[in-house]
py3Dmol code that shows the C-alpha trace and the ligand (Angstrom):
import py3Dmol

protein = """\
ATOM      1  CA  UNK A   1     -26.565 -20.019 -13.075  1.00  0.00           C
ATOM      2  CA  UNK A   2     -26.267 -17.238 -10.472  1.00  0.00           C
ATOM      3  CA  UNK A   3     -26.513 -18.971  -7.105  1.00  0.00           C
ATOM      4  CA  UNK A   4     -23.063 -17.149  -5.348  1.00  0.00           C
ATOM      5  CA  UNK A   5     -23.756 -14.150  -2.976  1.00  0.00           C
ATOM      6  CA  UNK A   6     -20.872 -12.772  -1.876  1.00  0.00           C
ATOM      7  CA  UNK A   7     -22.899 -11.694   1.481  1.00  0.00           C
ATOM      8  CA  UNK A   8     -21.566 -15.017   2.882  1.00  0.00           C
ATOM      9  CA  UNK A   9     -18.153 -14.848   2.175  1.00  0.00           C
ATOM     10  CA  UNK A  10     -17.475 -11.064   2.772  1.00  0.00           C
ATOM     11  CA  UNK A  11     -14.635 -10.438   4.643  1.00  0.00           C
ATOM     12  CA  UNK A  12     -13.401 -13.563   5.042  1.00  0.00           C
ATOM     13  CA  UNK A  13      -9.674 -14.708   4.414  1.00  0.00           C
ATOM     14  CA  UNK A  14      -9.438 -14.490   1.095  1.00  0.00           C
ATOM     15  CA  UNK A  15     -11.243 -10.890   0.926  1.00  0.00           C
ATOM     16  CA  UNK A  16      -8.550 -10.117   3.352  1.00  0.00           C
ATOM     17  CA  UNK A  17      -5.607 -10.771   0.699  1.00  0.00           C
ATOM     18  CA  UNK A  18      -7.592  -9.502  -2.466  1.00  0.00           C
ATOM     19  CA  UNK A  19      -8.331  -6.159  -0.865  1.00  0.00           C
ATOM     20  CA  UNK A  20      -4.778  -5.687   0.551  1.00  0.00           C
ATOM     21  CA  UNK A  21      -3.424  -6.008  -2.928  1.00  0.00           C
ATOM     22  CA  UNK A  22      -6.223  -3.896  -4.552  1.00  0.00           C
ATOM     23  CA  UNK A  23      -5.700  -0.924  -2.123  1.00  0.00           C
ATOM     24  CA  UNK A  24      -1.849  -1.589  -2.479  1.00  0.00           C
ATOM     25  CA  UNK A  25      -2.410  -1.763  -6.587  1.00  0.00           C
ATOM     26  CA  UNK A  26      -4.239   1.398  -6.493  1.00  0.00           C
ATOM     27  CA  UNK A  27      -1.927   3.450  -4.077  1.00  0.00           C
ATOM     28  CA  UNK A  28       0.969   3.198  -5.976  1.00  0.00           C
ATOM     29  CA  UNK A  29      -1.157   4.273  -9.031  1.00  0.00           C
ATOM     30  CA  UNK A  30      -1.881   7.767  -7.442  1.00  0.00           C
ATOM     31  CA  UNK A  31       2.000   8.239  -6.770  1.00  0.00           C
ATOM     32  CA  UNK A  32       1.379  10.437 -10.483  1.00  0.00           C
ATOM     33  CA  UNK A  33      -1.019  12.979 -10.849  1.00  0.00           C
ATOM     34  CA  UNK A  34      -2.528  11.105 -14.328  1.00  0.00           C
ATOM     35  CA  UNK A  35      -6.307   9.781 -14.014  1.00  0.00           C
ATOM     36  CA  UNK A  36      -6.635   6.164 -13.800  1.00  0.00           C
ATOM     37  CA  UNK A  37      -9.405   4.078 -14.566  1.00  0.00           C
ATOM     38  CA  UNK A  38     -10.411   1.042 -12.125  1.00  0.00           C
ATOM     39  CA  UNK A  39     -12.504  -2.024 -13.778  1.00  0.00           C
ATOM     40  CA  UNK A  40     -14.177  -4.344 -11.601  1.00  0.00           C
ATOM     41  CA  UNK A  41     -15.424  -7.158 -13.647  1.00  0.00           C
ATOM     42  CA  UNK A  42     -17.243  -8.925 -11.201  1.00  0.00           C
ATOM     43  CA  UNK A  43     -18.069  -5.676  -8.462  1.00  0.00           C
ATOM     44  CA  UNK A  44     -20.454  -8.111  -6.166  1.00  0.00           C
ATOM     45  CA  UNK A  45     -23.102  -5.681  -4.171  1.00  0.00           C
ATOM     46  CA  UNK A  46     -20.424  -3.531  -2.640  1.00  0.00           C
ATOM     47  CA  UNK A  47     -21.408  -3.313   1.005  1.00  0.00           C
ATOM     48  CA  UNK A  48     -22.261  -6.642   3.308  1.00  0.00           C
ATOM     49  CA  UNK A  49     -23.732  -6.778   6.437  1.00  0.00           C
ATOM     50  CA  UNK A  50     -21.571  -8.733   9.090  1.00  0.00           C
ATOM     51  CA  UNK A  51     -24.382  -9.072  11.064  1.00  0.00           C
ATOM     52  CA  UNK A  52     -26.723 -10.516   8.681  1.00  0.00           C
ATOM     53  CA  UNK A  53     -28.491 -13.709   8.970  1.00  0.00           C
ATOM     54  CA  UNK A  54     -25.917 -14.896   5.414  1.00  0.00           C
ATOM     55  CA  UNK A  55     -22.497 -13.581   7.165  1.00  0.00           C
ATOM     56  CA  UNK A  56     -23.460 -14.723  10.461  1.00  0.00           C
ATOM     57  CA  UNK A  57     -24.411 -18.270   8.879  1.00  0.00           C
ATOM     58  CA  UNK A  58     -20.860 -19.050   7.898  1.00  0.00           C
ATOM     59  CA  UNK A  59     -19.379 -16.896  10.413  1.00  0.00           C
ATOM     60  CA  UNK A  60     -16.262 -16.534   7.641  1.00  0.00           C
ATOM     61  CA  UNK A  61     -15.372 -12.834   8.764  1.00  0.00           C
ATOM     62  CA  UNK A  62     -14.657 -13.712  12.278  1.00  0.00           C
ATOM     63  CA  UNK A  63     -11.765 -15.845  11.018  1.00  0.00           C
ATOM     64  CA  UNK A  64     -11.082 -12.882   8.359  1.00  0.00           C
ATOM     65  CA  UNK A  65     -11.457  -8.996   8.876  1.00  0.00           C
ATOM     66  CA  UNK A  66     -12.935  -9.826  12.796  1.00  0.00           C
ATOM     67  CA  UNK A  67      -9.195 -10.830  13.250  1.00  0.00           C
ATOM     68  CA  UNK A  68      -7.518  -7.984  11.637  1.00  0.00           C
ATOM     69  CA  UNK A  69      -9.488  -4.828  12.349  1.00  0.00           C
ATOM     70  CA  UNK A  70      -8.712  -4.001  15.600  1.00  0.00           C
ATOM     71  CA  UNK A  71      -4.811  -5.019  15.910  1.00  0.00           C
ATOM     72  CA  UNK A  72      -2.588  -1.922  16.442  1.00  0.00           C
ATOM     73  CA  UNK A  73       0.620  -3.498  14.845  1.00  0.00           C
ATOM     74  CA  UNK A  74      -0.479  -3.232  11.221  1.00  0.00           C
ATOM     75  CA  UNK A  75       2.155  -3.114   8.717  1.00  0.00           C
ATOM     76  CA  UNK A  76       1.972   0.312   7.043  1.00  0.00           C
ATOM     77  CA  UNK A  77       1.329  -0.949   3.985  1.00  0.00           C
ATOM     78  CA  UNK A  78      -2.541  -2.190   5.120  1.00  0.00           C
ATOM     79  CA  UNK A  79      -3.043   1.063   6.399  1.00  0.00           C
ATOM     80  CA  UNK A  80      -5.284   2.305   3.073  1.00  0.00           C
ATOM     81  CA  UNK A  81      -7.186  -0.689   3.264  1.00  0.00           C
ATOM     82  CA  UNK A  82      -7.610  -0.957   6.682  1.00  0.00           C
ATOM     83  CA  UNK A  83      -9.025   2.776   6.451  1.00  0.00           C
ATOM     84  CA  UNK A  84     -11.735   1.748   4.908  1.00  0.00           C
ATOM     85  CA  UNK A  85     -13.191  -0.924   7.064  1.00  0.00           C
ATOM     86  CA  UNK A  86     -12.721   1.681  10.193  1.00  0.00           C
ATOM     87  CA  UNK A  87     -15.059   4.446   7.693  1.00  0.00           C
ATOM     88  CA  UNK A  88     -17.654   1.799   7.703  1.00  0.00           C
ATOM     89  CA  UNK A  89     -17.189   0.994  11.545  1.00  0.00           C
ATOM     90  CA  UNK A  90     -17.289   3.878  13.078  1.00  0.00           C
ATOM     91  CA  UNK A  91     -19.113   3.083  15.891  1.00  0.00           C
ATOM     92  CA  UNK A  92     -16.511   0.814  16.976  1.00  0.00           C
ATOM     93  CA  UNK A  93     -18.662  -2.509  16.107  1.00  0.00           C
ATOM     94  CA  UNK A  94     -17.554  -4.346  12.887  1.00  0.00           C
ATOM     95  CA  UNK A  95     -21.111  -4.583  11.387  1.00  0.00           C
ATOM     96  CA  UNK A  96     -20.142  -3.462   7.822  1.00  0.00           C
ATOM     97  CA  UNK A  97     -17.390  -4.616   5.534  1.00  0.00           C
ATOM     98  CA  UNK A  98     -16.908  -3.075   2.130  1.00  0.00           C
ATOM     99  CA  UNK A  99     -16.435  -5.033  -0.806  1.00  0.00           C
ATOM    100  CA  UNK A 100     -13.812  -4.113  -4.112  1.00  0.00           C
ATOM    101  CA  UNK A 101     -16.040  -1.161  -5.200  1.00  0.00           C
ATOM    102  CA  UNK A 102     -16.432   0.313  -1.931  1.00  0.00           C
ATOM    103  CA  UNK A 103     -12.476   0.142  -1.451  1.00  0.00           C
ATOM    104  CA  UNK A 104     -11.920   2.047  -4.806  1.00  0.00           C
ATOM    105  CA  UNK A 105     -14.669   4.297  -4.253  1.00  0.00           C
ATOM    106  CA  UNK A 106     -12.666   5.649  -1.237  1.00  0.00           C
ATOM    107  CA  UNK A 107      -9.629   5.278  -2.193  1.00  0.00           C
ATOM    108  CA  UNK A 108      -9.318   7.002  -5.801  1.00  0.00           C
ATOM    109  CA  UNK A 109      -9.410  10.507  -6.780  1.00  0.00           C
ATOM    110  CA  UNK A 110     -11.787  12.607  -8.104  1.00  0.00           C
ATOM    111  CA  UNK A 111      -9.785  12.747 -11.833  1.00  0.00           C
ATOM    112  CA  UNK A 112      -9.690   8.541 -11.450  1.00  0.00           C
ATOM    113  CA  UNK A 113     -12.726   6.561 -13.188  1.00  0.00           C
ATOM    114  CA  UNK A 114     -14.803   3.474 -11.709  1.00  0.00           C
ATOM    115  CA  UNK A 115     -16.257   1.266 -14.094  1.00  0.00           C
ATOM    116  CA  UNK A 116     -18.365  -1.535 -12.351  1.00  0.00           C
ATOM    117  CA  UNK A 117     -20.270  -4.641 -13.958  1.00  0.00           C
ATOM    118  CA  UNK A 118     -22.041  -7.523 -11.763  1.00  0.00           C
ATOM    119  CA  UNK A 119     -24.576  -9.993 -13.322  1.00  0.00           C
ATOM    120  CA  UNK A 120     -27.227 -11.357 -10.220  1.00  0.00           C
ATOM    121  CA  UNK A 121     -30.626  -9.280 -10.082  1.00  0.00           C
ATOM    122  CA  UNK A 122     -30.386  -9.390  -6.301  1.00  0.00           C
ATOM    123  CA  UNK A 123     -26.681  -7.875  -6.275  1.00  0.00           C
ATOM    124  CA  UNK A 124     -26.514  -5.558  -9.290  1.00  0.00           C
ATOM    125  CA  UNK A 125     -29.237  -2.857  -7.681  1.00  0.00           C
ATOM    126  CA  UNK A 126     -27.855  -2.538  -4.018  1.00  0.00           C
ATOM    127  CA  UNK A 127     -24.501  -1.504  -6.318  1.00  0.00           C
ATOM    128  CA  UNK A 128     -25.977   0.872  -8.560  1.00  0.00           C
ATOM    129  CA  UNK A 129     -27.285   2.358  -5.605  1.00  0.00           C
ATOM    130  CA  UNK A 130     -24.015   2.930  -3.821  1.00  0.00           C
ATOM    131  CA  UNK A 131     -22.658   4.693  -6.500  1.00  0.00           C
ATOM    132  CA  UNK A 132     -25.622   7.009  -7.826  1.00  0.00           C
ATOM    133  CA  UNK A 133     -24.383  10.254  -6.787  1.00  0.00           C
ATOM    134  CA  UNK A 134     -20.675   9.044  -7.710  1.00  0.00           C
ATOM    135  CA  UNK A 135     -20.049  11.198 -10.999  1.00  0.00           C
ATOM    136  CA  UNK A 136     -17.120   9.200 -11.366  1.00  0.00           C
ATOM    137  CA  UNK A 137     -18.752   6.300 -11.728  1.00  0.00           C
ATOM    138  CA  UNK A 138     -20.228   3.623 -14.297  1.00  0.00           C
ATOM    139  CA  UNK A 139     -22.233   0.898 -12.979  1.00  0.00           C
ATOM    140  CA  UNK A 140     -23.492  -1.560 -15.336  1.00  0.00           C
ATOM    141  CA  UNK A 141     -25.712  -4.905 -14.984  1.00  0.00           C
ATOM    142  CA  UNK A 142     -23.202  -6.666 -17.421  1.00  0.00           C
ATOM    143  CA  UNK A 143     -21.061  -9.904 -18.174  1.00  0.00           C
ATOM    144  CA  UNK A 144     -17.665  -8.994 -16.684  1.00  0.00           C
ATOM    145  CA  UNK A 145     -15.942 -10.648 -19.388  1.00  0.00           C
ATOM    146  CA  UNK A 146     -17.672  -8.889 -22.165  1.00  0.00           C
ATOM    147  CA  UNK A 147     -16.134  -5.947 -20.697  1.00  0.00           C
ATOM    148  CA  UNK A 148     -12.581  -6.909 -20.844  1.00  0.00           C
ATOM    149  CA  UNK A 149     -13.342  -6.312 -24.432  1.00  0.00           C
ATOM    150  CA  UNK A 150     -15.165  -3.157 -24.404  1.00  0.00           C
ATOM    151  CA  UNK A 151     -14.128  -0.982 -22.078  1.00  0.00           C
ATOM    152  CA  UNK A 152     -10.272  -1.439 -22.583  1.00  0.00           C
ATOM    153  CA  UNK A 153      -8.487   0.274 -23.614  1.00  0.00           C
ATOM    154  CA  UNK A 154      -9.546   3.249 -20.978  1.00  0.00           C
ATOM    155  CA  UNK A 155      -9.041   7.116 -22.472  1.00  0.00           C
ATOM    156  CA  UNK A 156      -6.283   7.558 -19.583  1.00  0.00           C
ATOM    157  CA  UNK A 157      -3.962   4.600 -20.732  1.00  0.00           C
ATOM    158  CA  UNK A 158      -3.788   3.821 -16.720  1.00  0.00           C
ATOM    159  CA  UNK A 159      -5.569   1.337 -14.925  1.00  0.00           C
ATOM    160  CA  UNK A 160      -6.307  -1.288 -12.828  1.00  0.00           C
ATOM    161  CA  UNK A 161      -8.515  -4.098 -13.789  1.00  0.00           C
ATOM    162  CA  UNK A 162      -9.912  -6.334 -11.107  1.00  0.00           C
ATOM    163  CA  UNK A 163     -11.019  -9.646 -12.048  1.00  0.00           C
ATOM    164  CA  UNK A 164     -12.820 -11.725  -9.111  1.00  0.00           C
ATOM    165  CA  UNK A 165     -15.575 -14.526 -10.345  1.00  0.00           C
ATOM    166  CA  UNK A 166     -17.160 -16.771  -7.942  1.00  0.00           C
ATOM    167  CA  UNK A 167     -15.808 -19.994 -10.028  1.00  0.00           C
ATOM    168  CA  UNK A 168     -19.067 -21.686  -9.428  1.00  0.00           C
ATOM    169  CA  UNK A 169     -18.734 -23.089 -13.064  1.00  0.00           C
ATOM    170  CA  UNK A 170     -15.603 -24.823 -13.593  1.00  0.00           C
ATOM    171  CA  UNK A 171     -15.337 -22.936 -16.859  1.00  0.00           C
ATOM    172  CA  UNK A 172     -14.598 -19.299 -15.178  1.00  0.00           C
ATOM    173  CA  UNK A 173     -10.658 -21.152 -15.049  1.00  0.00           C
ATOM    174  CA  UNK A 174     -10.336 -21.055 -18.718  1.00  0.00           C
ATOM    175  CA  UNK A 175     -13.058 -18.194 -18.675  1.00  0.00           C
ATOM    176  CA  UNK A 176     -10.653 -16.045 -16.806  1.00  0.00           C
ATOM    177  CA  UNK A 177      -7.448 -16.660 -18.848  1.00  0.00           C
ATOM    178  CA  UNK A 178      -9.202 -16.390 -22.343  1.00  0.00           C
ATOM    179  CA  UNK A 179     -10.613 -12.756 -21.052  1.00  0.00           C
ATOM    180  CA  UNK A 180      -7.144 -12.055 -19.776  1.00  0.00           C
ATOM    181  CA  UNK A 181      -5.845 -12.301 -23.300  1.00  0.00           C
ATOM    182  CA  UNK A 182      -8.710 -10.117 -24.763  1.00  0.00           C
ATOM    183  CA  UNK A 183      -7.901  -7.194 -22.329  1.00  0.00           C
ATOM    184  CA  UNK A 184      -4.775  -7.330 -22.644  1.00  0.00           C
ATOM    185  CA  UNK A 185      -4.551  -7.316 -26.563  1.00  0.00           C
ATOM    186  CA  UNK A 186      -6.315  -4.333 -25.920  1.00  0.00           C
ATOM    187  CA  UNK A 187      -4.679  -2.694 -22.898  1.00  0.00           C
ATOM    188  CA  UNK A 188      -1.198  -4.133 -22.487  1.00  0.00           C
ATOM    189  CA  UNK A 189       0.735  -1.826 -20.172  1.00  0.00           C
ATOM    190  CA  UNK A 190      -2.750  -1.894 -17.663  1.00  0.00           C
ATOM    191  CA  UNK A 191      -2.312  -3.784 -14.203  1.00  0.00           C
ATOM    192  CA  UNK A 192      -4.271  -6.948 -13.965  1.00  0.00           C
ATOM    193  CA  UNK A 193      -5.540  -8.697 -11.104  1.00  0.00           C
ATOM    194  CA  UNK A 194      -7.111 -11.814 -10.837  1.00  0.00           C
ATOM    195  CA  UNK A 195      -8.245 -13.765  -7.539  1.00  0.00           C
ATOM    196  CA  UNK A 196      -8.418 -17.286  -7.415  1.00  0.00           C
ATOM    197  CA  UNK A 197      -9.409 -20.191  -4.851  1.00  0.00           C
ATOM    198  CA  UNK A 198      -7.009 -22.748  -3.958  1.00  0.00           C
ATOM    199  CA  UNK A 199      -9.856 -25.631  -3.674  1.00  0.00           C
ATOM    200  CA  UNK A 200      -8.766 -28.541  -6.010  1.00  0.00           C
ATOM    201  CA  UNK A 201      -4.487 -27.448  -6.291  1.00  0.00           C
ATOM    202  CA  UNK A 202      -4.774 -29.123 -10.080  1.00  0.00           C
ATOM    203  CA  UNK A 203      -7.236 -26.028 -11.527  1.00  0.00           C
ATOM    204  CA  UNK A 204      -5.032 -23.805 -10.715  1.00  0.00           C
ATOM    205  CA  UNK A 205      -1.430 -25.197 -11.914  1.00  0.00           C
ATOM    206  CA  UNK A 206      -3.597 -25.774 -14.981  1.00  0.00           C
ATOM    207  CA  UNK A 207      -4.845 -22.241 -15.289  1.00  0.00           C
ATOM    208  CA  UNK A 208      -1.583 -21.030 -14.389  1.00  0.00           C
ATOM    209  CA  UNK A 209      -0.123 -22.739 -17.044  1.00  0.00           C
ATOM    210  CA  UNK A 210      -2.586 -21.981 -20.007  1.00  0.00           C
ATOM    211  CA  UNK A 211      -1.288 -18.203 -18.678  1.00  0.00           C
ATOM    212  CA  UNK A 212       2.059 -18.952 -18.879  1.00  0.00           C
ATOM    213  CA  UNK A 213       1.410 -20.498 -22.542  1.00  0.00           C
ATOM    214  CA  UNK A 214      -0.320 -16.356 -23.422  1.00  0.00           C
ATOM    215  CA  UNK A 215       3.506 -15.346 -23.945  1.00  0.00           C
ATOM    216  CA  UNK A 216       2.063 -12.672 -21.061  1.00  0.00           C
ATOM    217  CA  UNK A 217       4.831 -11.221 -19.552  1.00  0.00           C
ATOM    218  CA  UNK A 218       5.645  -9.970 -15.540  1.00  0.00           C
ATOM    219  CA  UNK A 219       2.924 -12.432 -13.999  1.00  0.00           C
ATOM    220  CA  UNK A 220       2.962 -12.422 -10.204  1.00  0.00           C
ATOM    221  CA  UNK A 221       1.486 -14.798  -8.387  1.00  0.00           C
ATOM    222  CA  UNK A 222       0.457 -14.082  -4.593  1.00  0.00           C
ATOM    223  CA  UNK A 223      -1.220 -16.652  -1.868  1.00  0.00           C
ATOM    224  CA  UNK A 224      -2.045 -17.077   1.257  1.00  0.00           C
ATOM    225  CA  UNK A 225      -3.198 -20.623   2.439  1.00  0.00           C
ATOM    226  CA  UNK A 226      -5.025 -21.216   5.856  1.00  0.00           C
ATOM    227  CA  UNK A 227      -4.607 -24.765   5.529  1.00  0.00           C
ATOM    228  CA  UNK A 228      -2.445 -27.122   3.614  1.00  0.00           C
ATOM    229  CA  UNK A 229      -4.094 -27.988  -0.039  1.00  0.00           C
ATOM    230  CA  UNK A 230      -6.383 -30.814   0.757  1.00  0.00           C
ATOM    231  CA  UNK A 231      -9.070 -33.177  -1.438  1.00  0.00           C
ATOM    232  CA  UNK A 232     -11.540 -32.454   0.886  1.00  0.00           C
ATOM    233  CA  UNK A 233     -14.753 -29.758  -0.289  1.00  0.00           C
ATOM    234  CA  UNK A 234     -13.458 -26.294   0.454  1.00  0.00           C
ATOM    235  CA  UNK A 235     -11.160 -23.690   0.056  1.00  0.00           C
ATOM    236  CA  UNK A 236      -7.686 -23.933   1.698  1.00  0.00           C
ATOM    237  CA  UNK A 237      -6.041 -21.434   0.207  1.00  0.00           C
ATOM    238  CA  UNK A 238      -6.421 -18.110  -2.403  1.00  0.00           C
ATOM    239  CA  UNK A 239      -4.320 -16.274  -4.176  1.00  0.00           C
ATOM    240  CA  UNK A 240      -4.010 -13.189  -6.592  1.00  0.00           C
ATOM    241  CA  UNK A 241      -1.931 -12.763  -9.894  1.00  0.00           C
ATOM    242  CA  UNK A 242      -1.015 -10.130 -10.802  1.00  0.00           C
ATOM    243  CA  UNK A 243       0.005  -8.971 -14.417  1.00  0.00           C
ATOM    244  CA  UNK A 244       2.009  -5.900 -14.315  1.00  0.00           C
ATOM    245  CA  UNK A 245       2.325  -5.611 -11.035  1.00  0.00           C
ATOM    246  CA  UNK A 246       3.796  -1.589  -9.773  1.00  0.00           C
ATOM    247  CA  UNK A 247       7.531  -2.389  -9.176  1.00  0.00           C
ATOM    248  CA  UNK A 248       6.959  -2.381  -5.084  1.00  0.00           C
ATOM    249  CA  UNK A 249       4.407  -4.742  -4.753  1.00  0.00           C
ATOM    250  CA  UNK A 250       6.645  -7.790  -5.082  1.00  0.00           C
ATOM    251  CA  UNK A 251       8.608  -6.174  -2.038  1.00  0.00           C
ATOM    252  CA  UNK A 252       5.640  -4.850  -0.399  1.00  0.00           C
ATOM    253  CA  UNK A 253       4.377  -8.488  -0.187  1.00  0.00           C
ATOM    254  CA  UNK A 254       6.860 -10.090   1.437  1.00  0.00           C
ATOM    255  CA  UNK A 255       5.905  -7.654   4.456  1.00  0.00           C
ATOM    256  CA  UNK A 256       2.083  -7.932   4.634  1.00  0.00           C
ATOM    257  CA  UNK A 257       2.162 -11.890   3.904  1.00  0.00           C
ATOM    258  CA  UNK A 258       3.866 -12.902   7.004  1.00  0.00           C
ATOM    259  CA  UNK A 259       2.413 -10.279   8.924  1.00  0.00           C
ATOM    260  CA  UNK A 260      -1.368 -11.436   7.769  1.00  0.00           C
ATOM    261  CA  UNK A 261      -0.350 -15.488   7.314  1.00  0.00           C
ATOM    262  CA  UNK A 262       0.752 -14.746  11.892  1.00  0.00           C
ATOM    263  CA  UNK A 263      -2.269 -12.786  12.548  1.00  0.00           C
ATOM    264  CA  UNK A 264      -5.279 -14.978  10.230  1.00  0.00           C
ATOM    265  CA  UNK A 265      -3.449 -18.239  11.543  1.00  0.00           C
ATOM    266  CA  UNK A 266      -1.417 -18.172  14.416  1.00  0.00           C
ATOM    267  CA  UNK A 267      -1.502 -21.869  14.537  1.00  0.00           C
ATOM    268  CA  UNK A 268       0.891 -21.875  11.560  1.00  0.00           C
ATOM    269  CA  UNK A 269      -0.734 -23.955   9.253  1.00  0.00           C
ATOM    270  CA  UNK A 270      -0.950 -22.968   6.065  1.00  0.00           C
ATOM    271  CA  UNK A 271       1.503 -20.989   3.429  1.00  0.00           C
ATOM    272  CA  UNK A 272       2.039 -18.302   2.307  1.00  0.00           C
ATOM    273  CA  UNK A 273       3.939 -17.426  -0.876  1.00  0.00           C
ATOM    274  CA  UNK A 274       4.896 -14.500  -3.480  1.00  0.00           C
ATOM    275  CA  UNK A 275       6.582 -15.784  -7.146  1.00  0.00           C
ATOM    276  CA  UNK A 276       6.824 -14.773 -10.647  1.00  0.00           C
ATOM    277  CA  UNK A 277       5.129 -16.999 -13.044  1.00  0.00           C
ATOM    278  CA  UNK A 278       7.026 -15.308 -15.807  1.00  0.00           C
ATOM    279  CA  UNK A 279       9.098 -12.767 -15.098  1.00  0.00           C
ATOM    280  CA  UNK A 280      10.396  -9.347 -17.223  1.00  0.00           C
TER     281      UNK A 280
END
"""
ligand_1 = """\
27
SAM
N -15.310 -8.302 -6.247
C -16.234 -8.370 -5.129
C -15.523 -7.915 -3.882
O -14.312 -8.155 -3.760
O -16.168 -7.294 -3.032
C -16.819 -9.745 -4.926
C -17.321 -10.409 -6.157
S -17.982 -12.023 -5.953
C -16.601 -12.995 -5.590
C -18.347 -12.468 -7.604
C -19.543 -11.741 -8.195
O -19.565 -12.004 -9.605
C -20.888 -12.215 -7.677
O -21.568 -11.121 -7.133
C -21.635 -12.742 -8.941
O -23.004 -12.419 -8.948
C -20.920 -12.006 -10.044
N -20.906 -12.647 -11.372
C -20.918 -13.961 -11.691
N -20.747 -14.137 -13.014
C -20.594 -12.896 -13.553
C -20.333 -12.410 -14.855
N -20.184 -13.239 -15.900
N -20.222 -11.080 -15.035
C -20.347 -10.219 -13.998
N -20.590 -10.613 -12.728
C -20.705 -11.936 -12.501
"""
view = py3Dmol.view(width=600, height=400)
view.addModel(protein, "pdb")
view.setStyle({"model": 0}, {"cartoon": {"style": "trace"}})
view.addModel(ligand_1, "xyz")
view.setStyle({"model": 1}, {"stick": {}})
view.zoomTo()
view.show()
């Protein structure tokens, strides 16, 4: 079953606080010289359309990126990611917003490798063609878990890998920490980091504890909640954890989270928080 497109849910929220910790993830890894290599497990089509009949439906970016873009009191620390949304906006209108493959293709070097899978037949070709003339580039119409197994670990020993499913099955929570395991088996000293949706609160103390039980070490755990937890259909919250997090973005965090948590809900609603699951 293939029914998510991320076309209407691009931007929104919780693309907000994934991308701010992917740019922030992949910054610190160009502080050295050494290639990295950047998975994306589930890579979506790479480039939305804000002003498409799907993003307009929803209307989810107003209340995301539409919030953020044009603010002139950014923390420093969004100013990677934020570069990239103003390259696809040029013209001043926010009509494009770039999804996790877009941000890396921007943001790493030319030594640095991009390895991309995505599954849906609709999805899979508008990414392959965003990255045809990108030598640096792999772009495969593949499971994303399969390749937590075979393409770690990468020939640099450096890397971030990216792990973002749509959690339509309820299975992608155990999915997720089982593929976890593989990789890192494989790849122990990568970064790893996995988004979630705070929608029922009791999926994910349960998948945060069947990590916990992986004997996994330095597990951060990052979220931003627009609305207290609820038992009502929807998402209230999302979060990222991180395994092996670069030693500043615990500290890095604690900036952009209030910062974002003021601008996405000034209301004040909501939480925001930054913890270690298991520490060193
Ligand atoms: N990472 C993207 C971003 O931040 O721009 C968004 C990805 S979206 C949340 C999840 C994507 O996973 C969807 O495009 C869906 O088609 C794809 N997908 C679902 N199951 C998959 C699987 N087993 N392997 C690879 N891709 C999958």
């Amino acid at each position: 079953m293939l029914s998510y497109r991320h076309s209407f849910h691009a931007g929104n929220h919780a693309d907000v606080l994934k991308h701010s910790v992917q740019s922030l993830i992949i910054e610190s890894l160009k502080e050295k010289e050494k290639p990295f290599f950047y998975l994306d497990t589930h890579s979506g089509a790479g480039r939305y359309q804000l002003r498409s009949e799907h993003a307009e439906r929803t209307g989810e970016y107003q209340e995301g990126i539409g919030l953020l873009w044009q603010r002139n009191d950014l923390p420093e620390e969004l100013a990677a990611y934020m570069s990239v949304v103003h390259n696809f906006n040029r013209s001043g209108t926010l009509r494009y917003y770039p999804g996790s493959p877009l941000i890396a293709r921007q943001l790493l070097r030319p030594q640095d490798k991009i390895y991309l899978s995505e599954l849906h037949p609709s999805d899979f070709p508008l990414l392959r063609s965003e990255f045809q003339k990108d030598e640096r580039a792999k772009v495969q119409r593949a499971n994303g878990y399969q390749q937590l197994k075979s393409q770690l670990p990468p020939p640099s020993r450096r890397g971030l890998i990216l792990i973002d499913p749509p959690y339509e099955i309820k299975t992608d929570y155990q999915e997720v920490v089982k593929g976890i395991q593989e990789g890192y088996k494989r790849f122990a000293t990568g970064s790893y980091a996995l988004w979630y949706p705070v929608v029922i609160r009791q999926q994910i103390k349960r998948m945060l504890k069947e990590l916990e039980a992986t004997g996994i070490r330095r597990i951060l755990q990052i979220e931003l909640a627009v609305k207290p937890d609820s038992d009502q259909r929807g998402m209230t919250a999302s979060g990222m954890i991180v395994i092996n997090p670069p030693w500043k973005l615990e500290q890095q965090m604690h900036t952009v989270l209030p910062w974002l948590h003021n601008a996405l809900v000034p209301s004040g609603i909501g939480h925001y928080l930054v913890n270690w699951v298991v520490p060193e």
